[in-house]
N, C-alpha and C positions, 0 to 999 in steps of 0.2 A: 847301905843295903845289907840286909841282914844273913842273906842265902849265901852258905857256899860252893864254891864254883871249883871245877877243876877245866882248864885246857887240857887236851888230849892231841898230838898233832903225827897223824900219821905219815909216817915220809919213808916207802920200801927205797930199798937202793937200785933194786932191778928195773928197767923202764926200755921195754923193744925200741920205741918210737925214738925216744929222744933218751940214750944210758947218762947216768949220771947228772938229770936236769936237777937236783934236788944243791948239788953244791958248784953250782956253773956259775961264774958270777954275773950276774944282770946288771950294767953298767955301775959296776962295783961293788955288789952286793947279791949274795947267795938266795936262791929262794928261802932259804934257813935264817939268814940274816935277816932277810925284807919281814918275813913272818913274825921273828923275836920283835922287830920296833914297833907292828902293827901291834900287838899285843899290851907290850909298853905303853904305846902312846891310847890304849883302850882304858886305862888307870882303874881296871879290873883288879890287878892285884891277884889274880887267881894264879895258884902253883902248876906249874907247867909239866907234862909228863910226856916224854917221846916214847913213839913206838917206833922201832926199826931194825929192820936188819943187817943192817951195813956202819961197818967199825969207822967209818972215817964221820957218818953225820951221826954216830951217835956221840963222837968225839964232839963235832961242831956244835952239838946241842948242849954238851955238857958244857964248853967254854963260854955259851950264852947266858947258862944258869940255869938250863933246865933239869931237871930229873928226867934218867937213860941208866935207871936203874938193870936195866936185860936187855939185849938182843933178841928179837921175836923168833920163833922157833919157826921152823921149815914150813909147816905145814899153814903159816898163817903170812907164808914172805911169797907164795906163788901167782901167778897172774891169778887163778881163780878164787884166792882167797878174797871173803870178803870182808868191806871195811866194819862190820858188823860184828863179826868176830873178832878181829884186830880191837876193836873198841871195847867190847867185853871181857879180852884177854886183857887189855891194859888195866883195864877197870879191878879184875882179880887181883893183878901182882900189886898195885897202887891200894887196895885195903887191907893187905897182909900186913901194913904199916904206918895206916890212918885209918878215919873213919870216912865213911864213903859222904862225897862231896851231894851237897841238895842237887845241883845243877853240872851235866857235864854237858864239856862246849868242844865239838870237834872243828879243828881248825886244819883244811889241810894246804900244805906249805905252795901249790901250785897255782895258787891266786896272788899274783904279788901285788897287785894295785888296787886288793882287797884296804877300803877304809876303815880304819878304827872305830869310826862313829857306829859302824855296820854291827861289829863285835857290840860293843856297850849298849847297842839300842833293843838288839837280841836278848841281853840279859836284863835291858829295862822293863822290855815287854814280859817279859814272865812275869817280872815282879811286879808289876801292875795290873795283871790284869792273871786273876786267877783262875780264868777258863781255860787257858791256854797250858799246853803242856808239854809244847815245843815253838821255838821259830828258830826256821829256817831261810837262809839267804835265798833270795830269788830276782828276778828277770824278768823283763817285759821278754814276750816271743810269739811273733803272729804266727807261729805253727803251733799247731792241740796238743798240748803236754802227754798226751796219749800216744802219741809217734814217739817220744820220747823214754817215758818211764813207767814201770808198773805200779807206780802209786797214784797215779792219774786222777782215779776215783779218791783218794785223799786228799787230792788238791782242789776238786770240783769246786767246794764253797767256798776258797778263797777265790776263783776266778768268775764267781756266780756275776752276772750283768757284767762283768771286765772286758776292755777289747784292748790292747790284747790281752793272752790269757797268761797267767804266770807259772813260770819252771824253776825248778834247784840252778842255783849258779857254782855249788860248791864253795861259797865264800864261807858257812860255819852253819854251824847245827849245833844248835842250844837244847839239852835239853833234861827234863825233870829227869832226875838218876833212876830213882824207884821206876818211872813210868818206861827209861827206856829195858828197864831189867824186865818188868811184868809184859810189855808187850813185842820185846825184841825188834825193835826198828828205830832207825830217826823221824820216821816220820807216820806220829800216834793220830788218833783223830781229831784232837782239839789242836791243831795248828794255826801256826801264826807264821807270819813272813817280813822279812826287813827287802826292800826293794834297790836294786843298785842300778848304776847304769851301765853302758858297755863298757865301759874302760875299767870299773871296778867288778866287773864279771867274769873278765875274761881268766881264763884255766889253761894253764900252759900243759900240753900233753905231745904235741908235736915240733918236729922243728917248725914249722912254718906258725906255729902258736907263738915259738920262739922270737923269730924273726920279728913280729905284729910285736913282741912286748920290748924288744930289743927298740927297735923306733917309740914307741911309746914312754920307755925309759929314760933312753934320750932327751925328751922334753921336761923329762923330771913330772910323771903326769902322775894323780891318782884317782882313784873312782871316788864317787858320790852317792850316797842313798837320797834316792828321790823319793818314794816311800815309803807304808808299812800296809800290813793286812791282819787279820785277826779272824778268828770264831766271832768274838762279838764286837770288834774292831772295823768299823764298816772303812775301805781303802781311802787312802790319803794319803797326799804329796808331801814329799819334807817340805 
């Protein structure tokens, strides 16, 4: 594959809900941890760059081999900060010392039974299919993606004739660099989607998100992509 690629993985240190979920160990291994092997095991090969503000996981990221070239500045570590900005602030400091990557891939570390195949098949679909100019992880979810998110209408045509219809799982967000600078979002209009199931869906934000991966863990479980979607990708089963 000829495009290059950059990981980007945003992980603040501050979290009301649950402080500290980012270096908790999950049945022996850190959401920082689980996230470095998913990547590993994606055989992307894409250079890894942390964004955070907290000195202990930009340590943890540095002994995995990531680049944690800066601690994020205040104004981009608060609850309201968004990951939009977080991502374009990385995207600055990371070409002040390379050339900016064809493809960036956000990965954030609170999916931990996010599958690898998920990551790879994200960065397959771009490169296969040149209409597309993102994919996104996503979810079967018998509720209308419109209760959910304001990009609702962006997602319309992947869930056009779909029952159920499909929403962000947060498991990565792939996408063309240029496109995400020109039109400032993850999610442009030619989208595309890698499909997981619940166990590879699941987004650790509370304890009780905790708990559900804690038992899950335990089994040694991981998620599955069941399918993909596309602009001209009509829906399919892995």
């Amino acid at each position: 594959m000829s495009d290059t690629g950059l990981f980007i993985v945003p992980a603040r240190g501050g979290s009301k809900r649950l402080p500290g979920k980012h270096m908790i160990p999950l049945n022996g291994a850190s959401l920082i941890e689980r996230t470095a092997r998913c990547l590993t095991e994606s055989a992307l090969g894409f250079p890894v760059l942390l964004t955070t503000d907290a000195p202990d996981i930009r340590s943890a990221g540095e002994a995995l081999g990531w680049n944690a070239p800066f601690l994020r500045p205040a104004e981009l570590a608060s609850d309201s900060a968004s990951t939009l900005d977080t991502i374009l602030h990385a995207l600055d400091v990371y070409e002040t010392g390379a050339a900016a990557p064809d493809v960036t891939v956000v990965i954030q570390a609170t999916s931990p039974f996010r599958p690898a195949k998920a990551v790879a098949d994200a960065i397959r679909l771009l490169h296969e299919d040149s209409t597309l100019d993102a994919v996104v992880g996503m979810r079967r979810n018998t509720v209308p993606a419109a209760y959910h998110y304001p990009e609702a209408a962006k997602l319309a045509a992947l869930n056009t004739g779909l029952e159920p219809v499909l929403v962000p799982n947060g498991t990565v967000y792939a996408i063309r660099t240029e496109v995400l600078r020109r039109d400032g979002t993850l999610f442009p209009e030619r989208l595309g989607a890698v499909i997981t199931d619940w166990v590879g869906s699941i987004d650790i934000d509370t304890p009780n998100d905790w708990n559900i991966a804690e038992a899950l863990a335990a089994k040694d479980l991981t998620g599955q992509v069941i399918g993909w979607a596309g602009t001209e990708l009509p829906w399919s089963k892995a």
